[in-house]
Structure formats: C-alpha cells, structure tokens
C-alpha positions as CSV (number, residue, x, y, z in Angstrom):
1,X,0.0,0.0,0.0
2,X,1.3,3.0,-0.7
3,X,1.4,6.1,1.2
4,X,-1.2,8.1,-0.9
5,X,-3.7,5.1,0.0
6,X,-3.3,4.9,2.9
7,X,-3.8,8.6,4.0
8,X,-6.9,8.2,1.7
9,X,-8.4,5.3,4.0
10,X,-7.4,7.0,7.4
11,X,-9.1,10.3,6.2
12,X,-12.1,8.1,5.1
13,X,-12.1,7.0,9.0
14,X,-11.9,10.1,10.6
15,X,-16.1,10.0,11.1
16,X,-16.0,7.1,12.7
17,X,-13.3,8.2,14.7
18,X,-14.6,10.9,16.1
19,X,-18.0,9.0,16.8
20,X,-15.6,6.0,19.0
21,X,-13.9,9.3,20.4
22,X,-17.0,11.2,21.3
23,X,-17.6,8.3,23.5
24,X,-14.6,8.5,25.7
25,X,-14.6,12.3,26.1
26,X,-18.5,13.5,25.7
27,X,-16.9,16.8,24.4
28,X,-16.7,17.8,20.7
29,X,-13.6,19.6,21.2
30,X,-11.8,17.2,23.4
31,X,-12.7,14.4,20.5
32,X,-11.8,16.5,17.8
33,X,-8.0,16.9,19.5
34,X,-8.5,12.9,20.1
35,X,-8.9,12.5,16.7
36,X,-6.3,14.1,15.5
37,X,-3.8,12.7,17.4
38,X,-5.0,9.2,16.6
39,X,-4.8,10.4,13.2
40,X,-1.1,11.9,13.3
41,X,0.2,8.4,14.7
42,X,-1.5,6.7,12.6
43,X,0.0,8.4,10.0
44,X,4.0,8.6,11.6
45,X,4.1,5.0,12.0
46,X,2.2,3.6,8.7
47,X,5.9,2.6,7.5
48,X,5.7,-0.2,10.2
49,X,1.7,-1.3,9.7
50,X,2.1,-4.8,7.8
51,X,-0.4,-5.4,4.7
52,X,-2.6,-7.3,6.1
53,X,-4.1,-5.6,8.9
54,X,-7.5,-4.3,9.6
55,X,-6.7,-0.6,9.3
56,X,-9.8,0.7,10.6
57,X,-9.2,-2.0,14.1
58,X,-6.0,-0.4,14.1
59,X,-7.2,3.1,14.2
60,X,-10.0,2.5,16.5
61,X,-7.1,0.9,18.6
62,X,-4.4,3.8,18.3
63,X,-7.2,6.1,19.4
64,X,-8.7,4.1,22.8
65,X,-4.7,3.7,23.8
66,X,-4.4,8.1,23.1
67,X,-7.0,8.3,25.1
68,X,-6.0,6.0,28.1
69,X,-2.4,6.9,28.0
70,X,-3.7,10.7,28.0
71,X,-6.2,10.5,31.0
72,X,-3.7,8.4,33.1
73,X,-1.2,11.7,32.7
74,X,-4.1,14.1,33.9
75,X,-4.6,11.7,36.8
76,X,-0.9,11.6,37.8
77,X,-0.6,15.7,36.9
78,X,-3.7,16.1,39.7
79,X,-2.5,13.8,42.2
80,X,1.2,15.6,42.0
81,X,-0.5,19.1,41.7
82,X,-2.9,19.8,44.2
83,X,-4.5,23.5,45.1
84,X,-3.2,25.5,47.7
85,X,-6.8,25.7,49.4
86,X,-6.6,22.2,50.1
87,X,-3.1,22.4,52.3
88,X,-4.0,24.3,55.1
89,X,-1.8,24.2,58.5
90,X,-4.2,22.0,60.5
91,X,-4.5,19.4,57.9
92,X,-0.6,19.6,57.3
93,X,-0.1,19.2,61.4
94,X,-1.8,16.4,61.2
95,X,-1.0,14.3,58.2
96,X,2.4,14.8,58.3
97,X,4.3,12.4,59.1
98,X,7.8,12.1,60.8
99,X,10.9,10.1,61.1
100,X,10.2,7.7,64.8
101,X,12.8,9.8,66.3
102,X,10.6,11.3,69.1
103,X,8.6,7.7,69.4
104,X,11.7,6.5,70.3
105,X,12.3,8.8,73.1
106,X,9.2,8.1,74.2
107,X,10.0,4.1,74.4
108,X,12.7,4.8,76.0
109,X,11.6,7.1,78.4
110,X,8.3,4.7,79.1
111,X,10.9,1.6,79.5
112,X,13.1,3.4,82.2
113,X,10.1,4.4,84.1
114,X,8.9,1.0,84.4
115,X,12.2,-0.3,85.0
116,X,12.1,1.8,88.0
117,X,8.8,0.7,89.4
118,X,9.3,-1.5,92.7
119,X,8.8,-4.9,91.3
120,X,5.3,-5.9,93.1
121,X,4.5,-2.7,91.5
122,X,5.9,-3.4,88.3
123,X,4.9,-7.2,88.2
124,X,1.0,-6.3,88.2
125,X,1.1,-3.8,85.9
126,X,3.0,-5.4,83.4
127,X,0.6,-8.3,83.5
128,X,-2.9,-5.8,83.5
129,X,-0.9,-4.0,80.2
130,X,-0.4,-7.4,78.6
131,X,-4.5,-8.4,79.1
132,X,-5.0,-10.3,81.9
133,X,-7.6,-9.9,84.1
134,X,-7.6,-8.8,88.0
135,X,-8.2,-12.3,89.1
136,X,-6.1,-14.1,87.0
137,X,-2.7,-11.5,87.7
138,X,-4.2,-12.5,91.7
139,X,-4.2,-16.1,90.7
140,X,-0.6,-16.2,89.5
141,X,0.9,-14.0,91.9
142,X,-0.9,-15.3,94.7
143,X,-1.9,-12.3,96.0
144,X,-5.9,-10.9,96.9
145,X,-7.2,-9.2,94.1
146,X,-7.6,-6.0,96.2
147,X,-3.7,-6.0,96.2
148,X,-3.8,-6.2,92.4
149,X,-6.2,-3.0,91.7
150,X,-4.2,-1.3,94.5
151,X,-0.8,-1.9,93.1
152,X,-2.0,-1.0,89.4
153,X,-3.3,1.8,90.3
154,X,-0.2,3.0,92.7
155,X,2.0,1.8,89.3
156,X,0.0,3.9,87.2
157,X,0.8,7.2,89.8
158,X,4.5,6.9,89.8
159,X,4.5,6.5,86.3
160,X,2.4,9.7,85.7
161,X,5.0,11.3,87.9
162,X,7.5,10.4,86.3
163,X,6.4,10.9,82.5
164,X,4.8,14.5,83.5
165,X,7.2,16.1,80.7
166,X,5.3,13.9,78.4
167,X,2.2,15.8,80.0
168,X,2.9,19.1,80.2
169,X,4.2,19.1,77.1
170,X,1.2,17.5,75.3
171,X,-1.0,20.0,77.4
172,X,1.3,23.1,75.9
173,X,0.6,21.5,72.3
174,X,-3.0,21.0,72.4
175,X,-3.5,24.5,74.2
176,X,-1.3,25.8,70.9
177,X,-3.2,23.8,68.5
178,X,-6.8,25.1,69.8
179,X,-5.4,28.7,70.3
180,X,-4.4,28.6,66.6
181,X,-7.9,27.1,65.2
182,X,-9.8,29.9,67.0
C-alpha cells in the first residue's frame, strides 16, 4: 500500500473516529483533539503497519490507547499538583508524618520508668498492660485481688510522675493547637 492510499483510508475514518472518540470524552472539542492525534500516529508510524491488517481495528485501537495513555497523565498531573486551598496548616499538622525519632524517646523514656517501678508494682502492671484480668494476675501472683487494683493503680501514679514532661508538654501543644484554630 502505498502512502497516498493509505492517507486516503485513514481520512475516510476520521467520522468514525470521532463517533468512537466522542464516546470516551463527551466533548466535541476534546474528541476533535483525540482524533487528531489518533490520526497523526497513525500516519507517523504507517511505515511499520504490515499489509494485512485491519486498518480501521487499528485506528480505533491507536485512538482508545491516546485516550488511556492521556487521561492516566491528567490523573498523575492532579494527584502531583494539588490547590493550595486544600493544604492548610491544620490538615498539614496532622497528616504529616515524621521520622520515629521522638517515638523512640518516648519508648525509651516509658521503658526506664517501668524499670524503675518497685517490682510488686511493676509485676502487676505489666501483666494488667499485657490483658489479663484482676483475678487471673491474683491467681498467678498469689496475692488478693484488692492488692492487684491497689498496686495497678499506685504503678500507674508513679508513672504519671515520672512521665509529667510527656504531660505538660502534650497539654502546651493541644492549648497551641486550639489557640491557633480559634
């Protein structure tokens, strides 16, 4: 085929084209600029179309793969590209994310304070943060289960004692946080 034919039988497709394209895009414009890019493909690579293939299939083809290939890159442009209304400060405080470094601090900090508990103290506690129940931590360490809530409840004290940075400074945040939204 020669290339005088085949421009005659792509041009001889365009209305059918731009029917198939009108489906895709519901805009007369936006399939007109469909077409014609199906069309300028079609026509840069018809060196490399072997004789016998269905040219029209191959057009209708060219122009469904434009089309996908060209509304993936508008999806990838908006999700890279997003409005500056949409990144406000609160929604930036919280969705950011960070690098562990203070949760490790934390850990830390959480692990020396227990460490430090008195060990019928520490024992209890352990075992209430790990799921068991009052009477089952009484069972295994032989002790009333009145003993249990009481030493729980004294572990829980010193450790609020001795985590009250972890407090105050949550307290200094939230108060920042709310003074800022208001």
């Amino acid at each position: 085929m020669t290339k005088l034919d085949f421009n005659k039988l792509v041009v001889s497709q365009e209305i059918f084209l731009k029917r198939y394209a009108l489906r895709f895009t519901a805009d007369q414009d936006d399939a007109s600029d469909l077409v014609q890019d199906t069309l300028l493909k079609a026509v840069c690579s018809w060196d490399s179309l072997p004789e016998d293939v269905n040219v029209k299939g191959w057009l209708f083809t060219i122009l469904k793969n434009t089309y996908i290939n060209n509304y993936k890159r508008q999806v990838r442009k908006n999700k890279v590209f997003t409005q500056s209304d949409d990144i406000s400060y609160e929604r930036l405080l919280f969705s950011a994310t960070g690098n562990q470094g203070e949760s490790k601090f934390i850990l830390d900090d959480l692990k020396t304070a227990l460490f430090n508990l008195p060990a019928e103290y520490e024992s209890p506690f352990t075992m209430y943060f790990k799921g068991y129940k009052y009477h089952e931590i009484a069972d295994q360490l032989i002790i009333p289960i009145g003993t249990v809530k009481t030493r729980i409840y004294v572990a829980r004290k010193l450790l609020k004692k001795s985590l009250t940075s972890y407090s105050v400074n949550l307290t200094k945040r939230l108060g920042e946080r709310l003074s800022e939204t208001n």
